[in-house]
N, C-alpha and C positions, 0 to 999 in steps of 0.2 A: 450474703456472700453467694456469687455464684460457683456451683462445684455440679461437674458431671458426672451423673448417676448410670450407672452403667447395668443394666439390667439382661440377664439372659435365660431364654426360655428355650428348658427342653423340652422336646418334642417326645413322649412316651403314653403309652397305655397300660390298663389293668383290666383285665379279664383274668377273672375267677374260673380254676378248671373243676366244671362240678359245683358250683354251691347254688345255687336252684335248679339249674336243667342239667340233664347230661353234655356229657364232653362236647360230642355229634351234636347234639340242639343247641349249643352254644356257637359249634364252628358255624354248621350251616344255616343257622336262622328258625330253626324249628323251635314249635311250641313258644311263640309268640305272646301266649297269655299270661303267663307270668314275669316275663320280660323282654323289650326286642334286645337281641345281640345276632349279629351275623358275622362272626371272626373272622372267616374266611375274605370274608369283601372289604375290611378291615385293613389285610395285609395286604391284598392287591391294591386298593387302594395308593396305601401307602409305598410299596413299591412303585406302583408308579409315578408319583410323586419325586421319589428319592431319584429314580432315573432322567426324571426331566432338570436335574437340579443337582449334580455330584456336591454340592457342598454344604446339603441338608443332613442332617443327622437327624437319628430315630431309634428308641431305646426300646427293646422290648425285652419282656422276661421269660414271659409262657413259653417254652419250649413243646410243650408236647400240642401244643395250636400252631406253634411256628413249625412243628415237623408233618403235622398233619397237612400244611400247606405246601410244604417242600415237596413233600412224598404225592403230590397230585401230577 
C-alpha cells in the first residue's frame, strides 16, 4: 500500500551553559582543547540563514548565549 509519510524536521541546538568550559569559552570559541564550540558564530550563522528565507524556523533555548549575543 502506497501511503505518504510526512516527516518534519526541526531546526534546533543544544549548547551547554557551563558544563566543560566557561560561559565566555563556550560563546566565543575559547579553550578549544577540551571541546570546539563557538556560540557566538552559531547564532550569526543562523541568523543569517533565517533572514535569507522568512519561512525557516529555528528553536533555541539558551537564553543567556542568545542574550550574550543580542547585547553585542
Amino acid at each position: 500500500m502506497d501511503k505518504m509519510l510526512y516527516v518534519h524536521f526541526i531546526a534546533h541546538t543544544h549548547d551547554d551553559v557551563g558544563w566543560l568550559k566557561t560561559v565566555d569559552e563556550y560563546y566565543t570559541g575559547g579553550d578549544q582543547s577540551s571541546q570546539q564550540a563557538e556560540v557566538g558564530m552559531i547564532i550569526d550563522t543562523v541568523i543569517s540563514e533565517l533572514e535569507k528565507d522568512p519561512k525557516r524556523k529555528f528553536t533555541y533555548v539558551e537564553m543567556k548565549f542568545f542574550s550574550m549575543w543580542y547585547d553585542q
